[in-house]
N, C-alpha and C positions, 0 to 999 in steps of 0.2 A: 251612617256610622261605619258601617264595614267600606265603602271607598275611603275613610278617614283613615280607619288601621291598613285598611291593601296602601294609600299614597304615603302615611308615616311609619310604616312594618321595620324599616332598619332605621328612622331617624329618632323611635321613643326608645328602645333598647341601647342603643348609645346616651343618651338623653342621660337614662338612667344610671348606665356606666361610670359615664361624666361625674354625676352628683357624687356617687360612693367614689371618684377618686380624688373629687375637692374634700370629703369629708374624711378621708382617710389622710390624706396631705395636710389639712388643719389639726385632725386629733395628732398626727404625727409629729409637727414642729411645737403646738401647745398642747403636752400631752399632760392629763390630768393622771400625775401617778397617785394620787392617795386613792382613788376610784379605780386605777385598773391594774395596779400592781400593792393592792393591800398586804399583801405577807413580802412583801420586797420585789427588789428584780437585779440581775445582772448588766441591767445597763451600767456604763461606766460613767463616773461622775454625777450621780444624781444626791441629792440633801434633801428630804423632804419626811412631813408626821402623817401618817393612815392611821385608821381603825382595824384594826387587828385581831382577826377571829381564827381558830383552828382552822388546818386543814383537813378534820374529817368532818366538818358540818357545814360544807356548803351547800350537800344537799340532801342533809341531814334532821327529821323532824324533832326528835327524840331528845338527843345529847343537850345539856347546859351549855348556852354558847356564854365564853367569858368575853367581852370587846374586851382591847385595852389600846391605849396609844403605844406606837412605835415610831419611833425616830429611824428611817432608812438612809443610811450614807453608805456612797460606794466611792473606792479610785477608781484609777485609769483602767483596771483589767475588768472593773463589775463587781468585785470582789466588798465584803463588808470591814472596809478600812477606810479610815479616813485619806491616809496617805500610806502606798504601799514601797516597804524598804526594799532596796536590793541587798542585805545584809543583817536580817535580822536575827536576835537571838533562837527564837520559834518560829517554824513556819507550820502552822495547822492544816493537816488532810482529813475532812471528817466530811465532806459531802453538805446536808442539809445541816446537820447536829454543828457541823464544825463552824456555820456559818451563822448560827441562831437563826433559827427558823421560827416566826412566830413571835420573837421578841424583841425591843428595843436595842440601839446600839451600843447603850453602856453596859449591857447585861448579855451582850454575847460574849463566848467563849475568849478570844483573844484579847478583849478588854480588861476582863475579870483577870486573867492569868496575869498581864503584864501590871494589873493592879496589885496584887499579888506578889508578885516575884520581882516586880520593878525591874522584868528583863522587856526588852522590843519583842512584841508578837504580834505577826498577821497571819490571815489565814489566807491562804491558796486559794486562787481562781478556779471557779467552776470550768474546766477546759471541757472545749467540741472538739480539736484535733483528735481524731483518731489515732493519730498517727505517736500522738504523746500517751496515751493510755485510755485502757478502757473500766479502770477500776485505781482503787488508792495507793496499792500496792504500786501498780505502773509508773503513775503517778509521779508516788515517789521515787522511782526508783532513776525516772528522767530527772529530776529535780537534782538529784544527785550526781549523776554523769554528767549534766551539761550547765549545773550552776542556773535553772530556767524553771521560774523565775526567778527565782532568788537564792542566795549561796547562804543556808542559814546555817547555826551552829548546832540546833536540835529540832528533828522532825517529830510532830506530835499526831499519829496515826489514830484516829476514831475508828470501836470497830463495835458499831450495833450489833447485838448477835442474832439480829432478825437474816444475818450475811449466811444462817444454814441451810436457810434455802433459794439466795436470793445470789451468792458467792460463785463465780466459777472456778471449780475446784482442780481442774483437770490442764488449766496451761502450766507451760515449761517456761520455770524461768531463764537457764541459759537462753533459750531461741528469745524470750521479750527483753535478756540483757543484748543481746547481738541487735534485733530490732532497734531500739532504744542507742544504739554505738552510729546505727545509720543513718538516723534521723538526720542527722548534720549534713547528711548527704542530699543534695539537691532534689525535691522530687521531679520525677518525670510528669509531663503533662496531664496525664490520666487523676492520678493521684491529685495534682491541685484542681482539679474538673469535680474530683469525688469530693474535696473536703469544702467548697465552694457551693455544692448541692446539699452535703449538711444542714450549714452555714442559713441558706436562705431557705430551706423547711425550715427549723428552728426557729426563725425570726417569723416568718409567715404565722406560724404556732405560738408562738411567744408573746410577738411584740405587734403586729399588726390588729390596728384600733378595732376596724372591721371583725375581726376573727372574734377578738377579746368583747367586743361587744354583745355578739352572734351567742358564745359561751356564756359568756352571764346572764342573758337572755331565757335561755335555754336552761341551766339551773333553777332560775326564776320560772319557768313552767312547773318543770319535774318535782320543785318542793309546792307550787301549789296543787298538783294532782296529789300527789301524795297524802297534802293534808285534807283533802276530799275524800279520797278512798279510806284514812283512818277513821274518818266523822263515820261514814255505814262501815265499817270495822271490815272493810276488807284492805286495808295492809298495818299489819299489827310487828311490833316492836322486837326482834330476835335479840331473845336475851344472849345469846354469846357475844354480842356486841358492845352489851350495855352494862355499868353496875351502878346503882342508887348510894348515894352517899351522902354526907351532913353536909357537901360543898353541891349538891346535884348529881344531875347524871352524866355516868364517866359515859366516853367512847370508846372502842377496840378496836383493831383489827383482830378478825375473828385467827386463834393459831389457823393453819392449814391443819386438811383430817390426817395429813399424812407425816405430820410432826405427834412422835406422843413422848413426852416428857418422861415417864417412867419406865421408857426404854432407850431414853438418849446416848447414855453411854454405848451401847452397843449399836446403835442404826447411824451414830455422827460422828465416833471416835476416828475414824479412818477420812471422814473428809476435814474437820478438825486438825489433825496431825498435818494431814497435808499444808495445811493453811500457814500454821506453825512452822513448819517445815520453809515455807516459802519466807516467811516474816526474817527468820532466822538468818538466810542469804541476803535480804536486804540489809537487815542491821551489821552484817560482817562488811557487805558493799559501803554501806556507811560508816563504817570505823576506818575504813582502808583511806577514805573520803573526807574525814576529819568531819563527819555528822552522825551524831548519837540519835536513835530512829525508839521513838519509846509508844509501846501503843496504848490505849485507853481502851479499856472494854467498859461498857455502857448496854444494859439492860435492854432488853427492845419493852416495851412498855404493855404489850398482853401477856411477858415471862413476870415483870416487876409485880405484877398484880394476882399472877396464876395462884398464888399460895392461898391468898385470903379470897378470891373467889369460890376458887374449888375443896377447899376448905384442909389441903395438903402444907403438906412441911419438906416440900423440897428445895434444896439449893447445891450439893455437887451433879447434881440431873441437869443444868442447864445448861446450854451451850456453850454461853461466855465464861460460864466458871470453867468448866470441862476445858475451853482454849487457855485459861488464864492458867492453867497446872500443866497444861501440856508446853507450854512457853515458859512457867518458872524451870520445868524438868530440864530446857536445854541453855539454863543459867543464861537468860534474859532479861532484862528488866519491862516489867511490863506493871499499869494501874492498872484497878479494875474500882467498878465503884458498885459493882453486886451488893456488898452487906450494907451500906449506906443505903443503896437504894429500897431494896429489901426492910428495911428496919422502918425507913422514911412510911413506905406504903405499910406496913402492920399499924404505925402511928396513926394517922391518916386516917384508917380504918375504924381501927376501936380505941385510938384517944384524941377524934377530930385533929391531929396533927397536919401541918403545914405537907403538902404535895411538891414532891417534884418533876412531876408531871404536869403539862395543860389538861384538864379535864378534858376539852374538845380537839383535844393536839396529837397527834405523835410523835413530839418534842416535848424535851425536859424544858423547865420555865427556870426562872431569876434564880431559887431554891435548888434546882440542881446541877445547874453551872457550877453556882458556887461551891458547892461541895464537892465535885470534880477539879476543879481550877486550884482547890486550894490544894488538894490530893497530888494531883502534878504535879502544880510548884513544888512541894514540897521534894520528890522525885527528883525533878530537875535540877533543884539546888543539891540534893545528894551526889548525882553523878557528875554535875558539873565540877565538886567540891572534890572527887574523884580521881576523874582524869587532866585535871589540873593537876595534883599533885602526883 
């Protein structure tokens, strides 16, 4: 036995290699996405239905999982449109939220809207360039200078206000407008070396069968230790996470210790302002630019809930509200869907009312699209109605 591994010692580890690279090359060209891209993917061009569970219970013992069917369509960027315009009325920056995360394709946000307002809406590609932005604002603000990708007539900015502590509050927009003026300008070698190394971590992480297997795998461990150690009660359920309810048990993310709500106004106003402040130069950039930049504020889903957990009556303590007053102050136009959401979860609570929340999600479901979509449109037909005239 040991002359067999001394005479085969480098011919079984290629062996080996070999196999993982035919299995990786087969899962690669017939790639089973309902199985490895259940909450969607950024591949471009793909059309296919998964079973569809929250993203905080995958490994997760606790939380009500809801399956449901989703319908996944991307175009040509990866993006969740069927076909993406160069020209449309909406073009939506909102990250996960803006792309329906969690939900089927008629019941994401650009559908609903253009269902709605019977204007043309897609939403914006999830971009890796660095070099395009590294957050919404950036974003848009390229979207704007350079017509890329699309020249549309109004930007619909998503702004979770989970961004208080998750926002960088401290760049200058002059230097990311100047930035943002150079891009057109050819990169030097280094620069396409750096976004090319991106590019292929990304995909290695993302998109390779191997990896994605290896990770599911491994979840598939972690929830069955997990539900071992609850059976002799050594790992038990942190209620900051959880709340009981006549639909099951919600999921959280738990706030941070270092966010306390009934001192927001004083520990957030100043990075807030900032924010606002910034929002505001883009929206002048986009008037000068023949694009109306309108933004959405949206609940982060442990603020939607804080009232009736902890058994408080706060709503100008919240961050999104706090931004939405400091954006009306500098004659703005800005949604918010705070009291909507707000009144939704009191329902929810103590008159079994419908959620707009996934219980196992940290995404709004079918019920709070809609109620933002229609909020918009409404917005949009006003200011469209506007500066028209």
């Amino acid at each position: 036995m040991k002359q067999f591994f001394n005479k085969f010692a480098l011919f079984i580890p290629l062996c080996v290699l070999l196999v993982l690279c035919i299995v990786e090359w087969c899962l690669y060209i017939w790639t089973p996405y309902s199985y490895f891209y259940s909450r969607g993917t950024p591949i471009p061009n793909v059309d296919y239905v998964a079973t569809t569970r929250g993203d905080f219970v995958v490994e997760d013992i606790f939380a009500t999982k809801q399956p449901r069917q989703a319908r996944y369509v991307t175009d040509q960027y990866g993006s969740r449109n069927i076909n993406f315009l160069s020209e449309p009325d909406v073009l939506i920056f909102g990250e996960s939220f803006g792309q329906g995360a969690g939900i089927g394709h008629e019941f994401t946000p650009a559908v609903k809207l253009s269902e709605l307002t019977k204007y043309s809406v897609v939403v914006a590609p999830e971009f890796h360039d660095p070099y395009i932005g590294k957050n919404q604002i950036e974003m848009a603000l390229h979207t704007i200078m350079h017509q890329d990708p699309a020249k549309p007539r109004f930007i619909l900015l998503m702004y979770v206000d989970s961004l208080l502590w998750f926002w960088d509050h401290e760049y200058d927009f002059e230097k990311t407008i100047k930035l943002t003026k150079e891009y057109s300008i050819k990169k030097d070698l280094f620069s396409k070396i750096q976004i090319n190394y991106f590019k292929l971590k990304n995909f290695i992480s993302d998109y390779s069968p191997i990896t994605i297997i290896s990770r599911k795998f491994k979840s598939f461990i972690k929830v069955k230790v997990k539900i071992l150690l609850n059976y002799f009660s050594l790992y038990q359920k942190d209620d900051k996470k959880y709340l009981q309810t006549n639909n099951g048990t919600i999921i959280f993310d738990p706030i941070p210790n270092e966010i306390d709500i009934s001192n927001m106004k004083n520990s957030s106003y100043d990075k807030l302002q900032k924010l606002a402040n910034a929002h505001k130069q883009l929206y002048n950039l986009g008037l000068e630019n023949d694009v109306v930049v309108i933004p959405l504020i949206i609940p982060y889903k442990s603020f939607a809930y804080y009232n009736e957990r902890n058994n408080t009556d706060y709503y100008s303590e919240f961050p999104g509200v706090i931004l939405e007053n400091y954006i009306k102050s500098l004659s703005l136009p800005v949604v918010s869907v705070y009291p909507e959401f707000l009144e939704a979860v009191y329902n929810e609570i103590n008159n079994n009312g419908e959620p707009v929340f996934w219980g196992d999600d940290s995404h709004w479901n079918r019920l709070g699209i809609e109620i933002a979509m229609d909020k918009v449109g409404k917005k949009i037909k006003e200011l469209d109605n506007k500066y028209k005239n």
